[in-house]
C-alpha positions as YAML, in Angstrom:
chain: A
units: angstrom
residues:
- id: 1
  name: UNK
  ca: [-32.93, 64.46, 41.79]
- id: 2
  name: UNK
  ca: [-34.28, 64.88, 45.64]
- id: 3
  name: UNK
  ca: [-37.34, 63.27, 46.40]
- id: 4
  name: UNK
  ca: [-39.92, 65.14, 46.81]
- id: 5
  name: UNK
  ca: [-41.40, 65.80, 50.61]
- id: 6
  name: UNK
  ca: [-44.77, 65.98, 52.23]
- id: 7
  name: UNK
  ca: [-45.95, 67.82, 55.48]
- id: 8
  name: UNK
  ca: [-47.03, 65.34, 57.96]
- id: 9
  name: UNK
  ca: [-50.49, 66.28, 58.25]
- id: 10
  name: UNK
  ca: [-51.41, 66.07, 54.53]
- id: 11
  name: UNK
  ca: [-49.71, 62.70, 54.60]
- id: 12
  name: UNK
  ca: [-51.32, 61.51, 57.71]
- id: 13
  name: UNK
  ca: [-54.66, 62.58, 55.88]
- id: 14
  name: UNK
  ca: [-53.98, 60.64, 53.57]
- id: 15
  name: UNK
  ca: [-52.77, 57.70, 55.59]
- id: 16
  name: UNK
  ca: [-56.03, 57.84, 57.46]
- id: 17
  name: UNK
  ca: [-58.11, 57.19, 54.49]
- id: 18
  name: UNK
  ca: [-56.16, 54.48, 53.27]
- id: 19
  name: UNK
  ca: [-56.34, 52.89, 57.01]
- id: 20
  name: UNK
  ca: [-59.68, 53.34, 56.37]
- id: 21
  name: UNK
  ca: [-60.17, 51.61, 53.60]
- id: 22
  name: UNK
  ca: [-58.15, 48.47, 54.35]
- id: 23
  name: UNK
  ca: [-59.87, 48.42, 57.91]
- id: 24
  name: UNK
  ca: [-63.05, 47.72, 55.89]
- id: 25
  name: UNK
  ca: [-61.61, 45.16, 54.15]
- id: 26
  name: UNK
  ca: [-61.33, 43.47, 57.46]
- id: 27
  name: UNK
  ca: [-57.09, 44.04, 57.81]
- id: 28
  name: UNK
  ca: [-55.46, 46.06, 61.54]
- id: 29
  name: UNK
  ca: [-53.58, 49.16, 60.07]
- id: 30
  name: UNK
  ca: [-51.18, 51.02, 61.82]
- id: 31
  name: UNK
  ca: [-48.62, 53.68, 60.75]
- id: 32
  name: UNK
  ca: [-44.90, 53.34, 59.97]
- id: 33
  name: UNK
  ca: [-41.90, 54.87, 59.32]
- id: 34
  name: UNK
  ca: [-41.22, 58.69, 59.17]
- id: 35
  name: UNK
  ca: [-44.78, 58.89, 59.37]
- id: 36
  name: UNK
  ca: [-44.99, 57.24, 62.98]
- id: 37
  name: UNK
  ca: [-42.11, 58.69, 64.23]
- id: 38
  name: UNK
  ca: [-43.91, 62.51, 63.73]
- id: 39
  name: UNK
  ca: [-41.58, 63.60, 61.16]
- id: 40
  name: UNK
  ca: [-42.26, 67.30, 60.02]
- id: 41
  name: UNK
  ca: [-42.06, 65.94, 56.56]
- id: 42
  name: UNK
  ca: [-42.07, 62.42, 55.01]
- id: 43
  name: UNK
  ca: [-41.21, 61.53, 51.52]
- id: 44
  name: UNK
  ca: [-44.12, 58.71, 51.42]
- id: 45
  name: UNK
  ca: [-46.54, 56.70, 53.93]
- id: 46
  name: UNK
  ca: [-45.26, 53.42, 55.06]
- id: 47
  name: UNK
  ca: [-47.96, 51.55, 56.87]
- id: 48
  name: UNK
  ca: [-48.40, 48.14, 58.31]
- id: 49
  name: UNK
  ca: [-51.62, 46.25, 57.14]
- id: 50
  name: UNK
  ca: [-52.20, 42.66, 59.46]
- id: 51
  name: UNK
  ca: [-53.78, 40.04, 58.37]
- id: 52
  name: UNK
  ca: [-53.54, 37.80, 55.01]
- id: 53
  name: UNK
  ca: [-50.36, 39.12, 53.47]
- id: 54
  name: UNK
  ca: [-51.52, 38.31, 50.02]
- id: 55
  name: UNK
  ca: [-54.81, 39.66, 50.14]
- id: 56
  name: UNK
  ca: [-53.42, 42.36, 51.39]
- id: 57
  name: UNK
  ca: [-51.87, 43.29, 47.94]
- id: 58
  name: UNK
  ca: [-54.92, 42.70, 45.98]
- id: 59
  name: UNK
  ca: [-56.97, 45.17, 48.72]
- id: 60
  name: UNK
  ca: [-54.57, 47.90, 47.85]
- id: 61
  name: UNK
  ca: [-54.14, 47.47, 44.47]
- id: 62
  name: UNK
  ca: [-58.25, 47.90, 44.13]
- id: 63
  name: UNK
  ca: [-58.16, 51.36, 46.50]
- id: 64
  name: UNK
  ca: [-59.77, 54.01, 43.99]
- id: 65
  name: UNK
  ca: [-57.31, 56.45, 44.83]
- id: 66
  name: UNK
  ca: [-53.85, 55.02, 43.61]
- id: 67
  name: UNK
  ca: [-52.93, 56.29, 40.39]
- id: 68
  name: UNK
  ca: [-50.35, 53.54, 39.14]
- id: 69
  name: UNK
  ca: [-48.48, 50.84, 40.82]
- id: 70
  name: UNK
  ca: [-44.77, 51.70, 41.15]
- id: 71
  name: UNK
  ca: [-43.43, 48.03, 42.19]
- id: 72
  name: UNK
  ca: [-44.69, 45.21, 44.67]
- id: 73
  name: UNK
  ca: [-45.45, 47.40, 47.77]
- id: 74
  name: UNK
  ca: [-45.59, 50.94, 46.48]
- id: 75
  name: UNK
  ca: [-48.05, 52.95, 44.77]
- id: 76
  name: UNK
  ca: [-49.39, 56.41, 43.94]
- id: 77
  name: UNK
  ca: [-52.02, 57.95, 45.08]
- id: 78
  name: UNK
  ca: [-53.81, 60.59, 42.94]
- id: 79
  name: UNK
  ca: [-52.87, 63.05, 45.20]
- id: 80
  name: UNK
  ca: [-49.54, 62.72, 44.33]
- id: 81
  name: UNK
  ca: [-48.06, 61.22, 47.69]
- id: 82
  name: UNK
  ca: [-46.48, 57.44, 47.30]
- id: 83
  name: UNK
  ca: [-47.61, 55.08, 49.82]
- id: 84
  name: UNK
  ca: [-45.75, 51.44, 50.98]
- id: 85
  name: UNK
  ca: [-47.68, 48.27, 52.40]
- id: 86
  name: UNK
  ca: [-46.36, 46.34, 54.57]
- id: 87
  name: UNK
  ca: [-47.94, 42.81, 54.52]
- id: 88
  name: UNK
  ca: [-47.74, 41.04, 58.16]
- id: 89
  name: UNK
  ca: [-49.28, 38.25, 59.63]
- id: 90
  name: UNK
  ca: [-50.35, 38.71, 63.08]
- id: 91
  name: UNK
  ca: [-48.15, 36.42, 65.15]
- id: 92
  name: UNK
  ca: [-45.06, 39.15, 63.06]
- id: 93
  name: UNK
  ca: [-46.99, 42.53, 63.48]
- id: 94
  name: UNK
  ca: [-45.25, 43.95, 66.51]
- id: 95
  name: UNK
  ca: [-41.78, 43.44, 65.63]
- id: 96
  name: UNK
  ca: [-42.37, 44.34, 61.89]
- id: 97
  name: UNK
  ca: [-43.68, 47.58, 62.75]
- id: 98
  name: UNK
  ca: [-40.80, 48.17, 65.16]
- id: 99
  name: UNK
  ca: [-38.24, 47.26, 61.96]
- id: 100
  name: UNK
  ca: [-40.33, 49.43, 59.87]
- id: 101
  name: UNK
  ca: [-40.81, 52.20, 62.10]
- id: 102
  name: UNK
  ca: [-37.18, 52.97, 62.10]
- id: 103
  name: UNK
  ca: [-35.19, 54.60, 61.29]
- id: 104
  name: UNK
  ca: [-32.32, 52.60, 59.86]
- id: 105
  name: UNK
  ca: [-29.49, 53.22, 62.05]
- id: 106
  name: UNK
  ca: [-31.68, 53.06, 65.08]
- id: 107
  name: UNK
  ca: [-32.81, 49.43, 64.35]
- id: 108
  name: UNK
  ca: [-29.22, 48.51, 63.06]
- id: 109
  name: UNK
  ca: [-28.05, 49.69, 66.78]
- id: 110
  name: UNK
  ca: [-30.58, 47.78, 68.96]
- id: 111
  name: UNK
  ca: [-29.69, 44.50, 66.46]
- id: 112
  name: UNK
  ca: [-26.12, 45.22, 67.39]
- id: 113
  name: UNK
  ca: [-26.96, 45.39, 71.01]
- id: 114
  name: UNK
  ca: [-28.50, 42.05, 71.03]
- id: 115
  name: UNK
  ca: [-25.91, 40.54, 68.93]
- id: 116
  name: UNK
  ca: [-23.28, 41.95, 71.47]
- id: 117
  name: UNK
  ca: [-25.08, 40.54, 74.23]
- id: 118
  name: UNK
  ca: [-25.73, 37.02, 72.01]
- id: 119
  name: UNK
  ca: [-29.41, 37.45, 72.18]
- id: 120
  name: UNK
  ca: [-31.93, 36.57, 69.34]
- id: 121
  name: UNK
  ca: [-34.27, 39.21, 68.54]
- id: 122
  name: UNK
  ca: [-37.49, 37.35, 69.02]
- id: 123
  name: UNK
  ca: [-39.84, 38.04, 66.31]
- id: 124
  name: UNK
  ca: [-43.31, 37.01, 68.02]
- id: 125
  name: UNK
  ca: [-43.76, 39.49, 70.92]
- id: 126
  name: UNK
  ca: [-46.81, 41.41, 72.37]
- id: 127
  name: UNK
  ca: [-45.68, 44.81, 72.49]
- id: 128
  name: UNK
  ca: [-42.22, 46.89, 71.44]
- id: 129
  name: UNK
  ca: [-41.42, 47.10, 74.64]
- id: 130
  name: UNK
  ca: [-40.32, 43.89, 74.96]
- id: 131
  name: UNK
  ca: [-37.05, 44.29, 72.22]
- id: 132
  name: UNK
  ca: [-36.12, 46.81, 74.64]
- id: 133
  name: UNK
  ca: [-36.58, 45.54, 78.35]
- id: 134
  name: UNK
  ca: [-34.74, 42.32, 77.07]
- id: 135
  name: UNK
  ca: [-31.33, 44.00, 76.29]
- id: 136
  name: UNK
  ca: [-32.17, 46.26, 79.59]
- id: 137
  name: UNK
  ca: [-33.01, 49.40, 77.79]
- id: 138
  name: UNK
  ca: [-36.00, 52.12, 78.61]
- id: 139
  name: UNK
  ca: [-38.42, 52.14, 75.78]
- id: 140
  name: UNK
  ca: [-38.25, 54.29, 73.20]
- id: 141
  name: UNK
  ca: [-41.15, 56.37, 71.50]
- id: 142
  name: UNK
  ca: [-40.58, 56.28, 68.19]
- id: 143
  name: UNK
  ca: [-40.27, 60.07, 67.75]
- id: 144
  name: UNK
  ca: [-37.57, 59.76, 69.89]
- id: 145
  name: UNK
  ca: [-35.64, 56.47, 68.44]
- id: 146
  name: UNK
  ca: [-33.15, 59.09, 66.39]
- id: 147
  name: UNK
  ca: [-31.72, 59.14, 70.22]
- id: 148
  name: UNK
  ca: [-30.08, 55.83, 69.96]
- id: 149
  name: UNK
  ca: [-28.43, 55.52, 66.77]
- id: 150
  name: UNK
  ca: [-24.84, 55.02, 67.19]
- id: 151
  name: UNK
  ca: [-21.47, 56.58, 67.10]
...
């Protein structure tokens, strides 16, 4: 059975009031996945939430909108869209929403790239920029990280 697909901007609607929500319970939100990289559609909202990464579990699991749990990190909303925390702590955030941000063979590629070159990712940086720059490689947006995904 395909899973079923969202437009963007109902999902990013969404998204927003979830950010929303966990912003008032003192956590940094920002958007991941398909989601972040301006997909047409998505099939759920992946989002990073920083701060305590076990609070952050018990803050979602009290939003008034979610419907049921699903497992650890996913839930349903009531509007019928699933959505996917991602628990970081700060020092982490960057690089975990570069990983989550994707997509798949994208990440697998630049992790390749480094290995090749027999460079450890470093998992504490500022900005995504940096994963990029170190393996001498332009940024990429993330709408545009389909660009780079292999053979």
């Amino acid at each position: 059975m395909e899973k079923k697909r969202f437009l963007r901007e109902f999902a990013f609607k969404e998204y927003e009031k979830v950010k929303e929500y966990m912003e008032s319970m003192g956590y940094i939100v920002y958007p991941s996945g398909s989601l972040r990289r301006e997909k047409k559609d998505v099939g759920d909202i992946d989002f990073l939430a920083v701060g305590d990464k076990k609070k952050a579990l018990e803050a979602i699991e009290n939003y008034r909108e979610i419907e049921k749990r699903i497992n650890k990190y996913e839930f349903l909303l009531k509007s019928g869209i699933g959505i996917h925390i991602i628990p970081e702590i700060p020092e982490k955030a960057i690089f975990t929403l570069w990983q989550s941000t994707g997509p798949k063979p994208h990440i697998k590629k630049i992790k390749e790239l480094y290995k090749e070159k027999e460079i450890k990712i470093s998992e504490k940086i500022k900005e995504e920029r940096e994963i990029y720059t170190k393996i001498n490689l332009e940024y990429i947006e993330p709408q545009n990280r389909y660009l780079l995904q292999g053979d």
